[in-house]
C-alpha positions in Angstrom: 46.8 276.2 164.6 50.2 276.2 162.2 51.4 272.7 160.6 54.7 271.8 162.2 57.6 273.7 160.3 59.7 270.8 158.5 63.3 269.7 159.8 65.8 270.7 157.0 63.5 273.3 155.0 65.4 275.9 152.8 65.4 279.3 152.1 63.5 280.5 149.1 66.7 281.2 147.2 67.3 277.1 147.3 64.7 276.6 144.6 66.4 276.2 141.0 65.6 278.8 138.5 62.7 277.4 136.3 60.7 276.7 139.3 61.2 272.9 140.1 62.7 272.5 144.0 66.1 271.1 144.9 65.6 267.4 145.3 66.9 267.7 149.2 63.9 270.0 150.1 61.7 268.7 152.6 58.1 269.9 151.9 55.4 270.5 154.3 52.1 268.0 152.5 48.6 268.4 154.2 45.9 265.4 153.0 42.6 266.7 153.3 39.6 263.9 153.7 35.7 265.0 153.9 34.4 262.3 156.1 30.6 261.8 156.9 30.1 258.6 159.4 33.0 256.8 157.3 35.6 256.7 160.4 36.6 252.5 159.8 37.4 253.6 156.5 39.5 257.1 157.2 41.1 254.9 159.7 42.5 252.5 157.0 42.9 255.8 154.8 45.8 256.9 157.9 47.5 253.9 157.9 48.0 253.7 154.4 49.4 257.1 153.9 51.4 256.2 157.0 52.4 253.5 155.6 53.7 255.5 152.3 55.0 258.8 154.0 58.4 258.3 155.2 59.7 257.6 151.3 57.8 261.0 150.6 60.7 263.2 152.5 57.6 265.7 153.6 56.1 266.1 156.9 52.4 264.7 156.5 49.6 266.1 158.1 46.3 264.4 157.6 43.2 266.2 158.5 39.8 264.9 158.1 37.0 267.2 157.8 33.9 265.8 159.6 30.6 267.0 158.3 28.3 266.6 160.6 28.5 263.0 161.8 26.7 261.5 164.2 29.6 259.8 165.9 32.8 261.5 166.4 36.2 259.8 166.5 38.4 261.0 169.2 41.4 259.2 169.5 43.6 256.9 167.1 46.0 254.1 167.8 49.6 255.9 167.4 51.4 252.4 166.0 48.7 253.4 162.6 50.0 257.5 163.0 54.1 256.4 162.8 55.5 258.4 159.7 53.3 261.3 160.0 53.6 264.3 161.5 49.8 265.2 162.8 46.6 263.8 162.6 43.3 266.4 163.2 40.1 267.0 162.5 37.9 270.2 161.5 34.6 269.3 163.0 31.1 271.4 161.0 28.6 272.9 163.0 26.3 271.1 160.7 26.4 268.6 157.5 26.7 271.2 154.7 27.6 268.1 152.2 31.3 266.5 150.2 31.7 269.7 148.2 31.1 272.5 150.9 33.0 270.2 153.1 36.1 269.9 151.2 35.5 274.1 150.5 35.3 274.7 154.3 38.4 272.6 155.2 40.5 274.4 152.7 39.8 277.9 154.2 40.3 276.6 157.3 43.5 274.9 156.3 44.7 277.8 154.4 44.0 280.7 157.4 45.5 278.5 160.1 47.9 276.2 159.1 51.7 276.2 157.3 52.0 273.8 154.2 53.6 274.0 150.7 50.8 272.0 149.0 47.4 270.1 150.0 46.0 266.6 148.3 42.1 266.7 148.4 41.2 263.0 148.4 38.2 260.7 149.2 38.2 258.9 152.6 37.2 255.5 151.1 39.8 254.5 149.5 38.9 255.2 145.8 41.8 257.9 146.0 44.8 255.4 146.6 47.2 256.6 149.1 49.8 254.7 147.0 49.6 257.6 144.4 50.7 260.3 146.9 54.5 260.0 146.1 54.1 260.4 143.0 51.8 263.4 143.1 54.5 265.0 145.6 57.0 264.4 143.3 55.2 266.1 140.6 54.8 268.7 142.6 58.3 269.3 143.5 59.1 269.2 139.6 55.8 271.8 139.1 55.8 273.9 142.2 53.1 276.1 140.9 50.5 273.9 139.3 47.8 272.5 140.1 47.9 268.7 139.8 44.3 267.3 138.8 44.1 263.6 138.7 41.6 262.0 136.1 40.4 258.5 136.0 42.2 255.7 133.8 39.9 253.2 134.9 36.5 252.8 136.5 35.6 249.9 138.7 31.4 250.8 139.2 29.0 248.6 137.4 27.9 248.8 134.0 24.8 251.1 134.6 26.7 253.5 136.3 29.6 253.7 133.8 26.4 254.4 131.2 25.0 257.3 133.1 28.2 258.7 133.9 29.1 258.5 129.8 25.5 260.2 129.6 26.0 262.6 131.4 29.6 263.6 130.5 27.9 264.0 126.8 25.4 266.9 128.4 28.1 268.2 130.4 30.0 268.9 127.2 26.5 270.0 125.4 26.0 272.1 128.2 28.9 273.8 128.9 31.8 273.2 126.3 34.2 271.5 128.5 35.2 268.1 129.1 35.4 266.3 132.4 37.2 263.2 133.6 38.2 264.5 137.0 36.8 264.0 140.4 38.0 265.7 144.0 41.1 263.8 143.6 44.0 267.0 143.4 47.0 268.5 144.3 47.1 272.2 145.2 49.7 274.5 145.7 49.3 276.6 148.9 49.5 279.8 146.0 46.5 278.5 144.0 44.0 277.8 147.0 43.2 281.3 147.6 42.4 282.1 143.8 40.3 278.7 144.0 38.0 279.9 147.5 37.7 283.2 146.0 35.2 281.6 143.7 31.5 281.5 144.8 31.2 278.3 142.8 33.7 275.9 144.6 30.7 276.0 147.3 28.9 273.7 144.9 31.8 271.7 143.2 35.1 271.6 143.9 36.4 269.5 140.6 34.6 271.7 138.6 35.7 275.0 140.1 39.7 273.8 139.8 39.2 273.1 136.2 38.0 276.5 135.5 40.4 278.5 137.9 43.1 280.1 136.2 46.0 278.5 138.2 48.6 276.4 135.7 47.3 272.5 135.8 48.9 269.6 135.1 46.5 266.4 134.5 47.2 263.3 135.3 45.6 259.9 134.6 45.1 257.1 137.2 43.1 254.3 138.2 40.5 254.5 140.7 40.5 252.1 143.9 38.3 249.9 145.6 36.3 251.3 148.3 38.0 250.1 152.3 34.4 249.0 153.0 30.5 249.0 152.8 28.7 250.8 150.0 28.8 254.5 148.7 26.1 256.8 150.4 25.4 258.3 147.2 21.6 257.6 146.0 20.0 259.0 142.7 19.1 262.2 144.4 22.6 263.0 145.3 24.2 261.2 142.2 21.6 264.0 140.3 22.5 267.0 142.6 26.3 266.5 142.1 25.9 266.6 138.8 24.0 269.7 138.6 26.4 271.6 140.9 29.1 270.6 138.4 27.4 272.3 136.0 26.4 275.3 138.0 30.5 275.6 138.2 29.7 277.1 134.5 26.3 278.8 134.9 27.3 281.5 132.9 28.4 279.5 129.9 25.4 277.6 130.1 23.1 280.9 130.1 24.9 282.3 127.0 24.4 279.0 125.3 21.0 278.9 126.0 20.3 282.8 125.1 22.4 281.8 121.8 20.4 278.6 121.0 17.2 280.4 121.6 17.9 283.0 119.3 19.1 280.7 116.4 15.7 279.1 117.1 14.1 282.1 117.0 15.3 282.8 113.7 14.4 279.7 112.1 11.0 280.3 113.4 10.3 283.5 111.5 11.9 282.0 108.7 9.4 279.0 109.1 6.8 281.8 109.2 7.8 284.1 106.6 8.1 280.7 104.0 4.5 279.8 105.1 3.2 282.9 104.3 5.2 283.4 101.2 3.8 279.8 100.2 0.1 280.7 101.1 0.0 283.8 99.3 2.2 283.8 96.5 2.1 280.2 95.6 -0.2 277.0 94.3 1.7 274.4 96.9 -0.5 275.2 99.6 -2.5 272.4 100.7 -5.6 272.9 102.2 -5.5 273.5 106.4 -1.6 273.3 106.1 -0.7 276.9 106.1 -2.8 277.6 109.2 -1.6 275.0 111.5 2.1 275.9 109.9 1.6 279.1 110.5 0.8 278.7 114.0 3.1 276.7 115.0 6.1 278.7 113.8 4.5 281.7 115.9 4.6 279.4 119.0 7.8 278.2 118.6 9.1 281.9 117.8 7.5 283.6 120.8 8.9 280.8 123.1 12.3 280.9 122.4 12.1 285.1 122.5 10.4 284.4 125.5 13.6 281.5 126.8 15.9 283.9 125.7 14.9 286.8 127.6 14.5 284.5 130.4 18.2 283.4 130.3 19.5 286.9 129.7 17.9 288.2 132.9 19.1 285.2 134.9 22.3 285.9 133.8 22.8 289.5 134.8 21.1 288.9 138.3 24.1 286.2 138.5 26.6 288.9 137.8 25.0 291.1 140.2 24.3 289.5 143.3 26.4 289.4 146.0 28.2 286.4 146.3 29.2 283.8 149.2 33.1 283.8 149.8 34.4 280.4 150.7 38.0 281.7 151.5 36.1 283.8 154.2 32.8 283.0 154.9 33.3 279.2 155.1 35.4 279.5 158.0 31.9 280.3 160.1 31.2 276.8 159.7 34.0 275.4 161.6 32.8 274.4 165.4 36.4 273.3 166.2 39.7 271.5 165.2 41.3 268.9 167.1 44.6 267.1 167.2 44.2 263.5 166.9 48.0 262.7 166.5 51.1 264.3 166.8 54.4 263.3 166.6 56.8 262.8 169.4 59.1 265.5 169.3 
């Protein structure tokens, strides 16, 4: 089902010559929302960007992708829809979870729809609606990049802020590569299909549109407060989402540790070699030392040869295997799309 063609839209020769669009275009904008039993607060979500889309000069289509819920929301009050241009929702055959939930949307968006660019965004209202003009306009100024939106300020409690620093630190360790953005973007119709081609936007969709190789622009803004209740986000998941952001660079990470094991390796048989050169050819030995030197140098040594053959298989089986498509296989996931809204013609 195609996104409403725009009143007033151009020709491609309209657009100025270093890529920024003539400030009278009118833009077609999709706002893509992974819901799971949240529909009070994606309500509140379409009123607000309601609220906000006539001073955008776009035609707004939000679409909420519902993964799985155990209630289903069918209609919507059309005084809350005024200013937009449709309202729909992809409904999954199953819950498949936030990240392959946002991933299966944008296929879905991308095969049957028309729009110049799409905003990913939470449902809750911790990605403000309020931004959205000022992504757009970025947009217009930066056809061609991807906008990725990093957080200024966080409003969770103290121990949460301390896990998250945690576990930003291994990220980095881990992988090389800093990260301060969440789900929170602005894609270019152009850069999706690069983005789905990737087996690892499955898992996690911020991590995956860091790593893509479509231009990016970041920018930094402040998180909002939630519409209502509490995030369904336990330990388990917190520790699952975090581990899918890293699988995003499980390559990196297996050449680390094949790295790290070797230069471990090393320093073991050095370890060794200075034992036995101490033992033998020396009067520093102390009694019982050597031995239980010795033998632990050999452990050491044999593990990491053994952790770095380990890694080095694992990561030639991952450059082997077959991999899920989400720009094609995703798409099997839909059970159906419906309209929700549209506006009066």
């Amino acid at each position: 089902m195609a996104l409403p063609s725009t009143v007033g839209s151009v020709e491609q020769s309209s657009v100025e010559p270093h890529g920024a669009a003539r400030p009278d275009r009118k833009t077609t904008f999709a706002v893509l929302c992974p819901v799971f039993d949240d529909w009070p607060s994606f309500r509140q979500l379409v009123r607000e960007i309601a609220s906000v889309a006539p001073g955008m000069r776009s035609a707004v289509t939000v679409l909420a992708v519902d993964d799985g819920s155990s209630a289903r929301l069918d209609a919507l009050d059309p005084d809350d829809c005024a200013g937009l241009e449709r309202v729909e929702v992809i409904r999954l055959l199953t819950n498949l979870g936030h990240q392959r939930a946002i991933a299966t949307g944008l296929a879905e968006l991308r095969a049957d729809s028309d729009f110049d660019a799409v905003v990913v965004m939470d449902a809750d209202g911790e990605d403000r609606p309020e931004d959205l003009p000022r992504l757009l306009e970025l947009h217009r100024a930066n056809p061609d990049k991807v906008i990725v939106i990093n957080r200024a300020k966080r409003t969770e409690g103290f121990l949460f802020r301390a896990l998250y620093v945690l576990y930003k630190a291994l990220f980095w360790l881990l992988t090389g590569t800093r990260i301060r953005n969440g789900n929170f973007t602005l894609a270019p119709r152009a850069a999706l299909a690069g983005v789905l081609s990737s087996a690892s936007v499955w898992n996690n969709f911020a991590g995956s549109v860091r790593r893509a190789r479509a231009p990016k622009l970041e920018l930094s803004l402040p998180r909002g407060k939630r519409y209502a209740g509490k995030s369904k986000m336990n330990l388990v998941s917190l520790v699952v989402h975090g581990l899918s952001a890293v699988s995003v660079y499980a390559d990196v990470v297996m050449v680390r540790v094949v790295v790290l094991s070797g230069v471990m390796a090393l320093l073991s048989l050095l370890a060794l070699i200075t034992v036995v050169v101490v033992r033998y050819l020396t009067d520093l030995a102390i009694p019982g030392w050597a031995t239980n030197a010795a033998g632990l140098a050999l452990v050491m040594l044999v593990q990491n040869v053994v952790l770095s053959l380990i890694a080095s298989f694992i990561l030639l089986s991952l450059r082997s295997q077959p991999t899920f498509l989400p720009l094609v296989d995703a798409r099997r996931y839909v059970e159906s799309r419906q309209t929700l809204y549209a506006k009066p013609q």
